[in-house]
Structures are given as C-alpha cells and as structure tokens.
VOKEPA-361471 format. One record per residue: residue in three letters; x, y, z of N, C-alpha, C in turn. Coordinates in steps of 0.05 Angstrom, whole numbers, plus 5000, padded with zeros to 4 digits. Atoms other than C-alpha are relative to their C-alpha. Last residue first. Example, Ala and Ser with C-alpha at 12.3 -4.5 7.8 and 13.67 -1.06 7.14 Angstrom:
# residues 2
SER498449764999527349795143498550225014 ALA501849765000524649105156501850245000 
# end
This chain:
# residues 104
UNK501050194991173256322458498449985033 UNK499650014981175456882408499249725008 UNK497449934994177856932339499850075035 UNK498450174999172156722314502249955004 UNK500750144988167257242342501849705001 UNK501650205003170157732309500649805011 UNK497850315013172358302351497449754994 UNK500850305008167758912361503149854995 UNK499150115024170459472404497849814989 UNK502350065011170659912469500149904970 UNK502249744999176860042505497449834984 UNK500749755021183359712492498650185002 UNK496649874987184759302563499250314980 UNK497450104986176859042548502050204999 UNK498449804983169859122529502549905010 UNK497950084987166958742468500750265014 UNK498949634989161558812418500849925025 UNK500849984967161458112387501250295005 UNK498349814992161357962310498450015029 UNK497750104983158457392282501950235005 UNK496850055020154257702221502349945021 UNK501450195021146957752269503149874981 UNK501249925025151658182324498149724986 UNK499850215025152857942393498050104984 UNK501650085026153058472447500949804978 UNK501249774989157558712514497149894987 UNK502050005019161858102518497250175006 UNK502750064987167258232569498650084983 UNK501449785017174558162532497549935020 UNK503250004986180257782562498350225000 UNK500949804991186957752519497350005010 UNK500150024972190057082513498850265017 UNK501850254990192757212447499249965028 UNK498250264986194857882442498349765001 UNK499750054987190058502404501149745013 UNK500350264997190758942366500549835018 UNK498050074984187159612374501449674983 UNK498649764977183160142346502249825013 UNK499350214991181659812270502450255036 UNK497149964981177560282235500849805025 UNK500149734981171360012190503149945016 UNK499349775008172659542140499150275010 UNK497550044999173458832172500250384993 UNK499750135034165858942196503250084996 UNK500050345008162559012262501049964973 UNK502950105008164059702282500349734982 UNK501749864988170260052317497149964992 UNK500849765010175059472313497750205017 UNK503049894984178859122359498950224981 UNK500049674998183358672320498550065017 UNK503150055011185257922341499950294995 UNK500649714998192457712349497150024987 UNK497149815000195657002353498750315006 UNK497450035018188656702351501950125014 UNK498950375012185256442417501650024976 UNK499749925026182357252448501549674993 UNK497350005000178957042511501750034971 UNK498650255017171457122525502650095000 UNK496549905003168257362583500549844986 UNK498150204993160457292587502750094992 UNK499850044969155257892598502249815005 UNK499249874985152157752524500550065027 UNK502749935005152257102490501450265022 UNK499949924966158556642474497450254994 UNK501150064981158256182421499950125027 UNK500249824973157656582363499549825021 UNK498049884998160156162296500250095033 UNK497450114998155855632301501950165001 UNK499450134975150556082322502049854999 UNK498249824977151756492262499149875031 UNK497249935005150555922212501350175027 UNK498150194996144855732251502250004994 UNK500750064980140956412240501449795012 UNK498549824997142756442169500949935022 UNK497450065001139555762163502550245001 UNK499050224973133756072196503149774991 UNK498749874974133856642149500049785018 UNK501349974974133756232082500950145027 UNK499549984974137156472031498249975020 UNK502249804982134556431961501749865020 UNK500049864993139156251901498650155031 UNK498049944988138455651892501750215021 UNK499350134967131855641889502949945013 UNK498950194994133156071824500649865026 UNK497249974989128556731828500249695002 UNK498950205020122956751776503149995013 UNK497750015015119057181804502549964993 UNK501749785004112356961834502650174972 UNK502249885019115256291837499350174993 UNK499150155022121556321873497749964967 UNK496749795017120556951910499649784974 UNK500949785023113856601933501450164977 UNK501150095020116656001961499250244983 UNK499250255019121056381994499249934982 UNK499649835012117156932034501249814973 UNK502749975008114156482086500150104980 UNK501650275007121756242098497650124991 UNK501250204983124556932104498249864989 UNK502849964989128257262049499449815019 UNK500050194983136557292022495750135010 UNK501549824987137757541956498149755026 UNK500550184980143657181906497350245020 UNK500249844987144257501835498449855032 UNK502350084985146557091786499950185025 
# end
C-alpha cells in the first residue's frame, strides 16, 4: 500500500477521484500537531541537550554527516525549527541540526 500525504481540501478528493484508501491519506494538520508535540521550543530560545548524547548534524536528517556529539547538559541557541522535528542549532560545536527530542 502506498501511503501519500495531501491537504485537507485535497483529501476527500484523493480518496474518491482515485481510489486512494482513507487510510492511507495524511492529513497535514495532523502532521502539523505531531511535530508540535515533538518541537517545543521555537526560534531565538536556548535549549539543553537531556539524552546522554545528542548528535550535531549538518542537515535535518539521521543521514546526512554527523559534526559533533554532543554531552548531556549541553546549551544550544535555537536558530530554526524544521516541519520533521528537527532544530537548527548554534552551540560549543558550531552550526547544526539536533533532533528536537533529544533536547529540552
């Protein structure tokens, strides 16, 4: 099955027009909530790294290059918040994303 994410106005139509399983459809405003529960800090605010070690990559996703790691308790200044819970981050390291759930 083939999952494919559209906005609400777009929805109904996917499902009818062709023949996609309402299962399947993604709403963007429940996207939207998902990643607020994840992201609660917004840009300009200081967050603190909370696992054991957090990476710093060089772009929002586990598989791009990893420049640093980083200590628990490490203090990052929130540059940007991605859509997919990622935060672009300045700190000790240099310039990075760390995900968002691995700070506080």
């Amino acid at each position: 099955m083939k999952f494919v994410r559209v906005f609400a106005p777009v929805a109904l139509a996917a499902v009818l027009a062709y023949g996609v399983p309402a299962s399947a459809v993604t709403l963007q405003r429940s996207l939207d909530v998902q990643v607020a529960e994840i992201v609660a800090a917004k840009a300009g605010d200081t967050v603190t790294v909370t696992s054991k070690t957090a990476n710093l990559r060089s772009g929002p996703s586990t598989k791009t290059k990893k420049i640093a790691a980083m200590a628990q308790g490490t203090k990052l200044q929130v540059s940007e918040v991605t859509k997919d819970g990622w935060l672009k981050v300045k700190g000790p390291a240099g310039d990075g994303y760390v995900y968002a759930k691995l700070v506080k």
